[in-house]
C-alpha positions as CSV (number, residue, x, y, z in Angstrom):
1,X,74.5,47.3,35.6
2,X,74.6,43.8,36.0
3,X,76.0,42.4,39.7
4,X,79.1,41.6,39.7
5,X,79.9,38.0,40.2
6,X,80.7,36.6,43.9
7,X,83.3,33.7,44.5
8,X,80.7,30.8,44.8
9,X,81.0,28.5,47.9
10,X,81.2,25.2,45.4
11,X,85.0,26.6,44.4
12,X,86.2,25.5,47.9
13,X,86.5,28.4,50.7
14,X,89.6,28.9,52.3
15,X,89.7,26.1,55.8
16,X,92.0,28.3,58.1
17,X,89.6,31.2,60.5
18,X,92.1,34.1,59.2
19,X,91.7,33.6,55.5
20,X,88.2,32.6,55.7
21,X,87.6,35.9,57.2
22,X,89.4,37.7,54.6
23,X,87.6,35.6,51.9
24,X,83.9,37.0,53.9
25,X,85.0,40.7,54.1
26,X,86.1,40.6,50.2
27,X,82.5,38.8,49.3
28,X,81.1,41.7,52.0
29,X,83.1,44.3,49.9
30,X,81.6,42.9,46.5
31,X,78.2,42.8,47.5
32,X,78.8,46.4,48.8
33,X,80.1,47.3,45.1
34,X,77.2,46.1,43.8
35,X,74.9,47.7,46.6
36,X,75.9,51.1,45.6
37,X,75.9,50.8,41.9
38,X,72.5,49.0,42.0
39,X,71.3,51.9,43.8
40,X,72.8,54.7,42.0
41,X,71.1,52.8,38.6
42,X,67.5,52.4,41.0
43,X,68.0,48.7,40.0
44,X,65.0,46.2,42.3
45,X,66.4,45.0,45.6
46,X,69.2,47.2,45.8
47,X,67.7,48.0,49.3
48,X,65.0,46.6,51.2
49,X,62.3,49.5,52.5
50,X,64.8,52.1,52.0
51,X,66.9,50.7,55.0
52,X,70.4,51.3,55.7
53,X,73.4,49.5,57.6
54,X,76.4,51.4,57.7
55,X,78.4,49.1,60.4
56,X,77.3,51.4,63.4
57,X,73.7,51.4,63.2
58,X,71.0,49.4,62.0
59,X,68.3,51.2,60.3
60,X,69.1,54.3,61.3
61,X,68.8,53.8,65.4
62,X,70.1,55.2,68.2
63,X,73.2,53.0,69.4
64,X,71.1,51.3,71.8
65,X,69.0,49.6,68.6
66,X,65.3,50.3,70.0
67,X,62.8,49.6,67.2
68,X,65.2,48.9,64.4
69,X,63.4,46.7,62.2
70,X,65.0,47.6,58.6
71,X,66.7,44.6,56.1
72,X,68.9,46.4,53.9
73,X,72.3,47.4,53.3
74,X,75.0,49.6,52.1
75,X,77.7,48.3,54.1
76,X,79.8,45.1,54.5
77,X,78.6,43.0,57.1
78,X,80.5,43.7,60.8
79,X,82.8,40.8,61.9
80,X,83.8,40.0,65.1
81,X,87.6,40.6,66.3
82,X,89.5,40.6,69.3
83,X,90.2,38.0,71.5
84,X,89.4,34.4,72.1
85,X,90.0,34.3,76.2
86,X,87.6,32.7,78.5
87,X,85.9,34.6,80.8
88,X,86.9,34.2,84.6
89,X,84.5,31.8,86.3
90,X,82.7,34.5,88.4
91,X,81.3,36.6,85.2
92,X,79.5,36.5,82.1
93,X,79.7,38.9,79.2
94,X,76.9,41.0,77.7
95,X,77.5,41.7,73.7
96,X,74.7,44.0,71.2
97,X,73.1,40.9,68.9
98,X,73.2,43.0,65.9
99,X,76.2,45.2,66.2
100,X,80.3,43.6,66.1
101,X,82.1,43.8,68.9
102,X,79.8,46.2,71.1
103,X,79.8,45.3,74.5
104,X,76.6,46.9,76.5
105,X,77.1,48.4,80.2
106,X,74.9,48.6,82.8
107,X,72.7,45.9,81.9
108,X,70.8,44.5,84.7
109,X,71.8,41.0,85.4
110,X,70.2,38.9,88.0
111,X,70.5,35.3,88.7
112,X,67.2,33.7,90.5
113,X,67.1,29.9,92.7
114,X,64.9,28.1,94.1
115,X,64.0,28.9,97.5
116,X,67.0,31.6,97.9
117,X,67.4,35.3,97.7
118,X,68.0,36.6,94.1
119,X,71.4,37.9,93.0
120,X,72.0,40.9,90.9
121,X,74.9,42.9,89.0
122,X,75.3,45.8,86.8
123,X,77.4,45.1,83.6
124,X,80.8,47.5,83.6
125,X,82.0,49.3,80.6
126,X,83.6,45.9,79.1
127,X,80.1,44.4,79.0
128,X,81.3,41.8,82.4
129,X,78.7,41.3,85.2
130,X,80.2,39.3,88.2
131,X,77.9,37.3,90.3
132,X,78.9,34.1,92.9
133,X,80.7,31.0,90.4
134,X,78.7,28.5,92.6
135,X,75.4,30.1,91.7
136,X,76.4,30.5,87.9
137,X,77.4,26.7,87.8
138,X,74.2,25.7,89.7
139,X,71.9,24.1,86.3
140,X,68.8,24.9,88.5
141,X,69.6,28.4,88.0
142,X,68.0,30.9,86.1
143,X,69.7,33.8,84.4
144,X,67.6,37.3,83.4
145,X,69.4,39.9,81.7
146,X,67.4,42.9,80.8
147,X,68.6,47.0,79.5
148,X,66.1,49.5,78.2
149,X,65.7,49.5,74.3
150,X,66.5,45.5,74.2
151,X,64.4,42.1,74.8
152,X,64.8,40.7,77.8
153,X,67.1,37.1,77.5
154,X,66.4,34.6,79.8
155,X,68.9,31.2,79.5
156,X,69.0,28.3,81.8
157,X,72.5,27.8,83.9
158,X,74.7,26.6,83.7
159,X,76.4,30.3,82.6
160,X,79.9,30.6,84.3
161,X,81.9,32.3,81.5
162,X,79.5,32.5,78.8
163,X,78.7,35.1,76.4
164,X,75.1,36.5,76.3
165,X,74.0,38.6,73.1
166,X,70.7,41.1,73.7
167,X,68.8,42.3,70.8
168,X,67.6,45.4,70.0
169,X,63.8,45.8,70.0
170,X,61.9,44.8,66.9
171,X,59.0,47.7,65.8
172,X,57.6,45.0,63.0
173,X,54.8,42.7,64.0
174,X,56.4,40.0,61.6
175,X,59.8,41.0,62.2
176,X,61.7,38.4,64.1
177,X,65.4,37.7,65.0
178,X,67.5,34.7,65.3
179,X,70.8,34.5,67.1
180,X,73.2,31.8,67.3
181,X,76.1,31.4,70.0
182,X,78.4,28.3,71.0
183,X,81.2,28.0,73.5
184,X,83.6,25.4,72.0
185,X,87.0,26.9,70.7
186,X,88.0,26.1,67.2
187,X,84.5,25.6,65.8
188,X,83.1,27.5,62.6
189,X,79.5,27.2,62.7
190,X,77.3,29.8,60.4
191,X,73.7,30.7,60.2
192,X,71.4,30.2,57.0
193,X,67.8,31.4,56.1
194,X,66.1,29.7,53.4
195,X,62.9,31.4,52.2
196,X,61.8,31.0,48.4
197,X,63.6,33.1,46.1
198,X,66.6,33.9,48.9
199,X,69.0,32.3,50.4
200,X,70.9,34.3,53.5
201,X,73.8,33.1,55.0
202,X,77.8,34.9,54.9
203,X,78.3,34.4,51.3
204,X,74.9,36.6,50.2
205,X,73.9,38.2,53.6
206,X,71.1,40.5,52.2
207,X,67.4,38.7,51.2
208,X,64.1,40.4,50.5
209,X,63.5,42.3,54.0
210,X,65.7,40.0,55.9
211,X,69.7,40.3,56.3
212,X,72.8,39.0,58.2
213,X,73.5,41.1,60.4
214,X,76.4,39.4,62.5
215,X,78.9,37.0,60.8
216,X,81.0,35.0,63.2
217,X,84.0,32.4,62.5
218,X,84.2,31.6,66.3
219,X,82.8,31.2,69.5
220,X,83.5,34.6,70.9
221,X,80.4,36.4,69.1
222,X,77.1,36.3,67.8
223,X,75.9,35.4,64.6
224,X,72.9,36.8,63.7
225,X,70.2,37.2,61.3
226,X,67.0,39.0,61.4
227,X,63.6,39.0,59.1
228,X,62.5,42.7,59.2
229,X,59.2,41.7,57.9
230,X,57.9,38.0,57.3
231,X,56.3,38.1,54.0
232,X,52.5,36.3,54.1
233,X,52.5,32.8,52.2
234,X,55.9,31.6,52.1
235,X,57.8,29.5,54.2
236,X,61.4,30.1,56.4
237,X,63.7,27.9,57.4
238,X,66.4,28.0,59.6
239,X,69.5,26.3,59.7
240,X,73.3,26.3,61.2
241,X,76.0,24.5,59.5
242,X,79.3,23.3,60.6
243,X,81.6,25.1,58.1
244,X,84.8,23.8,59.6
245,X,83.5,20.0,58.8
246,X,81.2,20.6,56.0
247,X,83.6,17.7,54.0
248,X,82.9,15.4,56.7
249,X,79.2,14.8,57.7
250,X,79.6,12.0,60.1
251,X,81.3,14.6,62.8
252,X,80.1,14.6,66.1
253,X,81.5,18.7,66.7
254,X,78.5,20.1,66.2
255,X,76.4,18.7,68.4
256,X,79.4,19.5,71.0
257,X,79.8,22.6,70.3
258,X,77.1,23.8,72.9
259,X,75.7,26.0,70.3
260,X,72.2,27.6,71.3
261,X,70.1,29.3,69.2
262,X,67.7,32.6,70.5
263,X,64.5,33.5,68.5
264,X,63.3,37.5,69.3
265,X,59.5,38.8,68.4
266,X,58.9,42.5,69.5
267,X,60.5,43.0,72.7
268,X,60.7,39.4,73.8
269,X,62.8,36.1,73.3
270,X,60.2,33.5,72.6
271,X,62.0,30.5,71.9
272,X,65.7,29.2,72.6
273,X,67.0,26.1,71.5
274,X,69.9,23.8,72.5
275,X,71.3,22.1,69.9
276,X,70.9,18.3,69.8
277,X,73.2,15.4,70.8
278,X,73.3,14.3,67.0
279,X,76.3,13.3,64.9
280,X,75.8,15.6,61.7
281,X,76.9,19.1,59.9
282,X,73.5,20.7,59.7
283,X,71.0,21.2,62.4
284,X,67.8,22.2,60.8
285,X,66.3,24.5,63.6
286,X,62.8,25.4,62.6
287,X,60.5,26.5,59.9
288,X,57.7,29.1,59.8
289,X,55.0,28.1,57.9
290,X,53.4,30.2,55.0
291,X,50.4,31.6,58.0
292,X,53.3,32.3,60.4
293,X,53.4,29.2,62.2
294,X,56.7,27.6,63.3
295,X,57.5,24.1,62.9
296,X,59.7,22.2,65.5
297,X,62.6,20.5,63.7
298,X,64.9,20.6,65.6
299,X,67.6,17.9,64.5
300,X,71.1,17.0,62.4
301,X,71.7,15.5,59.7
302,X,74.7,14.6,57.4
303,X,75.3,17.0,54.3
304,X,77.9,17.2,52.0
305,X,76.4,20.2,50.3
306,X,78.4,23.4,50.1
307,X,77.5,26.3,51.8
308,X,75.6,27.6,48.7
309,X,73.7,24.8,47.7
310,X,72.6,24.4,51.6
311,X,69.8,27.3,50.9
312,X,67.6,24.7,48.3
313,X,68.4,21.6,50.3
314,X,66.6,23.4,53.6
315,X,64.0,24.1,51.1
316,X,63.3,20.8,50.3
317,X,64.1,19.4,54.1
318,X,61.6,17.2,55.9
319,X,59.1,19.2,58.2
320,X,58.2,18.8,61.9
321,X,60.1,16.5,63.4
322,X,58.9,14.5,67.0
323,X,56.9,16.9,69.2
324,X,58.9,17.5,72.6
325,X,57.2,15.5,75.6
326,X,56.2,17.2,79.1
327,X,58.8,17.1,81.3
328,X,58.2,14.1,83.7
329,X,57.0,14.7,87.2
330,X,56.3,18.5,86.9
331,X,52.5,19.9,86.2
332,X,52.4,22.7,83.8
333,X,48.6,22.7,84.3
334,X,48.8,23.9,87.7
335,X,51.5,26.5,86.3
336,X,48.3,28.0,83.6
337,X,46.3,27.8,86.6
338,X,48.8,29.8,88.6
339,X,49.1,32.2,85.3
340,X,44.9,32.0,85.1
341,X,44.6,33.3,88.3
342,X,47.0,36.3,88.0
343,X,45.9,38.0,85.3
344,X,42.2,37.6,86.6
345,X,43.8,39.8,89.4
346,X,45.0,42.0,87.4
347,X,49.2,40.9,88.0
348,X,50.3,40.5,84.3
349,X,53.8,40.4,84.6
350,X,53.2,37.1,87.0
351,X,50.9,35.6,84.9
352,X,53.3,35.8,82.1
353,X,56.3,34.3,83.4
354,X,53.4,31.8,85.0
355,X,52.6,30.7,81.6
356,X,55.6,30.8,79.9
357,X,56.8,28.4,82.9
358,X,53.7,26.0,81.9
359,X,55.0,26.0,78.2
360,X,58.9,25.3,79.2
361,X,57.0,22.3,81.3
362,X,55.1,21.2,78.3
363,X,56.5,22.7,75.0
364,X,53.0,21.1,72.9
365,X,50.4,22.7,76.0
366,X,48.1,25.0,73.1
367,X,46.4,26.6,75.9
368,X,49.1,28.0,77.6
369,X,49.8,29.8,74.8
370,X,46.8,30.6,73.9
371,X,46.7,32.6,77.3
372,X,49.8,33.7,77.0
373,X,48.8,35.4,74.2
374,X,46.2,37.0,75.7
375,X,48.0,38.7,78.3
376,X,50.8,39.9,75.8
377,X,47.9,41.7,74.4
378,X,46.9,43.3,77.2
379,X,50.4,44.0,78.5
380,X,51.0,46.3,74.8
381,X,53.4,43.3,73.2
382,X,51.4,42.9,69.7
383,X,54.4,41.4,68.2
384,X,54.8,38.2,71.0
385,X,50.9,38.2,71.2
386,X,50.9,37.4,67.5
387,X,53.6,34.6,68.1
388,X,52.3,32.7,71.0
389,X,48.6,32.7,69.2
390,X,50.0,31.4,66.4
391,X,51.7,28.6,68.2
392,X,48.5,27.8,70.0
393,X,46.6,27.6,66.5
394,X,49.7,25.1,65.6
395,X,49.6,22.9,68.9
396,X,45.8,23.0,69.5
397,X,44.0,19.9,69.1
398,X,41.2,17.9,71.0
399,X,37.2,18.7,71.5
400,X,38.8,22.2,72.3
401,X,40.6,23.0,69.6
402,X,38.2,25.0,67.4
403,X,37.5,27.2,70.3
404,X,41.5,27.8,70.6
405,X,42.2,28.7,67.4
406,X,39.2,30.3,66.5
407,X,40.0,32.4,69.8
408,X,43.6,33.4,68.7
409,X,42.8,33.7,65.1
410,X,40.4,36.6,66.1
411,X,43.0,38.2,68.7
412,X,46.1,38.2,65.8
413,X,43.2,40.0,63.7
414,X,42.4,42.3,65.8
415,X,46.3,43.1,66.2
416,X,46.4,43.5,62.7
417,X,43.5,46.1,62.4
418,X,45.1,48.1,65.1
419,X,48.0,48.6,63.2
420,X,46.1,49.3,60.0
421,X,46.9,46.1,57.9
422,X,43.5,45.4,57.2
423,X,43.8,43.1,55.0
424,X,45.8,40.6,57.5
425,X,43.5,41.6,59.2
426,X,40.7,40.1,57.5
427,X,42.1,36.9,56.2
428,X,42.5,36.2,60.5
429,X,38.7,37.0,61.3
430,X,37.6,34.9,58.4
431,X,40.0,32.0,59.7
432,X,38.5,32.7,63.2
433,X,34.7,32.1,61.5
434,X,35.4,29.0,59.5
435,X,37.0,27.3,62.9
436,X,33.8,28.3,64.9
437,X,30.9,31.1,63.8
438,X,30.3,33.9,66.5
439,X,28.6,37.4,66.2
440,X,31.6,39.2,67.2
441,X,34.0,37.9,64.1
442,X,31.1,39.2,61.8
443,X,31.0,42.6,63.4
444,X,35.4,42.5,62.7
445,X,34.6,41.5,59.0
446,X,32.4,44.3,59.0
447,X,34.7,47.1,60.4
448,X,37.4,46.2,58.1
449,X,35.8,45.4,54.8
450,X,35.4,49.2,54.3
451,X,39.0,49.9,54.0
């Protein structure tokens, strides 16, 4: 049967929180109509991989998420309630990325400074860890929350009051999700994912393996989208648009808003983003390439387009915008070196927070994650290993480039015949020949050719 026809953001959404919520969970409850009847008729795209989301898990997992990596849905999309109260100076809160209003106990929070002991808490039942105000306030400070079954998050202070949102562990080697978060009160920013042929965002929160799974109207949860598999050759781009001030494009409240934005691969958050000092409605994130690449954007601009017809204008959005310059006065060369040396002695857990120092130093530094790379493989994280290689193929230029890319080109093929996609597979060792011939990328074309 055709699907049945979904108010269209063009018409003019409701401007007040409470009926623009009721406006999402009727569109929610029409998409769910059509969900159901597609399926019952075996329609295309009724699901995506035979996944399900019934508001209390996602793809079938255990409550704690661990390898969920499915894209469909059955079930209107969970919203956050409750209230809008700051949190007391002395705490933060811990939220589930992909699931409303679950708060996660006995996460282990820990708070690290220069040159001074570490501090640690336990999250309570309400999802609060309390640690010393000064030390959250303190912007040198850095904030690690980690729980079995989610990524770790790591976020720069300061974090007084703030809301943290973990996410479950991804299973998919091209899976990857994005969460968005912002402190100021009173501000409706959503999320949008603009690959060709979809267009995710509150209004149609299911695309072709990749889904909304979190739609927030304010500050006090996540908003969250993930890609349960990254399909080869086409591009995604990410945006967040101020709702609340999408008639007036010249607003500064975005870019006050605080909002951050928190990109997940595997087990890992690779990338977090601050959003910039910008007047503008839409802050154009980042876009993976066709080969899996991301591209920096980065930046706001002024749009009067409505929340529908945002999906083609990301499509047709400028690329990479200015690459971001080494932070003055610091040496992320040393920091490799200091990463170099430690997983030559065997300590990979050092030489991974070593490197991914060197790359917070100097965001562009190819070799960094190049190595970084490397050690993800040999610490079992194929998923981040695939990322960071990928960045290094992006960033890698000078008389060493060849070698870099040809280098990570061979060790995301390699990842790809281990878990059987030989044909990724291949299309990465030929990559890795064309940049520079060795023996050992013709004896990987020859192992996988057979299959």
């Amino acid at each position: 049967m055709p699907a049945p026809a979904a108010p269209s953001a063009s018409y003019g959404l409701p401007r007040s929180a409470p009926l623009r919520r009721a406006w999402r969970l009727a569109a929610a409850a029409v998409c769910l109509a059509w969900a159901a009847c597609a399926g019952a008729a075996g329609v295309d795209g009724a699901g995506s991989n035979g996944a399900t989301f019934n508001g209390a898990t996602f793809n079938g997992t255990a409550p704690n998420g661990a390898g969920s990596n499915g894209a469909g849905s059955n079930g209107p999309i969970p919203h956050a309630t409750g209230s809008d109260r700051a949190l007391p100076d002395n705490a933060i809160s811990v939220l589930d990325a992909t699931r409303a209003d679950r708060r996660i106990e006995a996460a282990n929070v820990e708070l690290r400074r220069d040159g001074q002991p570490p501090l640690a808490a336990t999250s309570d039942a309400q999802g609060r860890a309390a640690l010393d105000p000064a030390a959250l306030r303190d912007p040198a400070a850095r904030l690690s929350i980690r729980k079995p079954g989610y990524a770790e998050l790591l976020a720069q202070c300061p974090c007084d009051g703030r809301r943290y949102a973990l996410s479950p562990a991804l299973a998919s080697l091209d899976g990857l999700r994005v969460v968005l978060g912002w402190d100021a009160p009173g501000v409706d920013l959503d999320a949008h994912l603009s690959f060709p042929g979809n267009h995710v965002y509150f209004q149609r929160p299911r695309g072709l393996e990749a889904r909304l799974d979190l739609d927030a109207a304010d500050r006090r949860r996540p908003e969250t989208v993930t890609i349960a598999r990254r399909r080869p050759g086409e591009a995604y781009t990410y945006a967040v648009h101020d709702f609340g001030h999408r008639q007036r494009p010249e607003a500064d409240a975005l870019a006050r808003s605080g909002a951050r934005v928190y990109v997940y691969v595997g087990q890992s958050l690779v990338r977090t983003y601050a959003v910039p000092a910008q007047p503008g409605n839409v802050w154009t994130v980042f876009r993976i390439d066709g080969e899996g690449r991301f591209e920096e954007i980065d930046r706001i601009a002024a749009s009067r387009a409505s929340a529908d017809a945002l999906g083609a204008e990301l499509a047709r959005a400028p690329g990479q915008a200015a690459a971001a310059a080494a932070v003055e006065g610091e040496d992320a060369v040393a920091a490799n070196q200091r990463g170099e040396a430690a997983y030559r002695g065997g300590d990979l857990a050092a030489a991974i927070a070593a490197y991914q120092q060197a790359i917070e130093l100097d965001p562009g530094y190819a070799l960094a994650f190049s190595n970084l790379g490397l050690a993800y493989v040999r610490k079992g994280r194929a998923a981040e290993a695939i990322w960071t290689s990928r960045r290094a193929i992006a960033l890698a230029k000078g008389p060493g480039a060849a070698t870099i890319r040809a280098g990570a080109y061979y060790n995301i093929g390699k990842l790809y015949e281990l878990d059987g996609q030989y044909e990724r597979a291949m299309s990465n060792y030929l990559a890795a020949k064309r940049e520079k011939p060795d023996k050992s990328y013709d004896e990987a074309l020859q192992r996988v050719s057979g299959y």
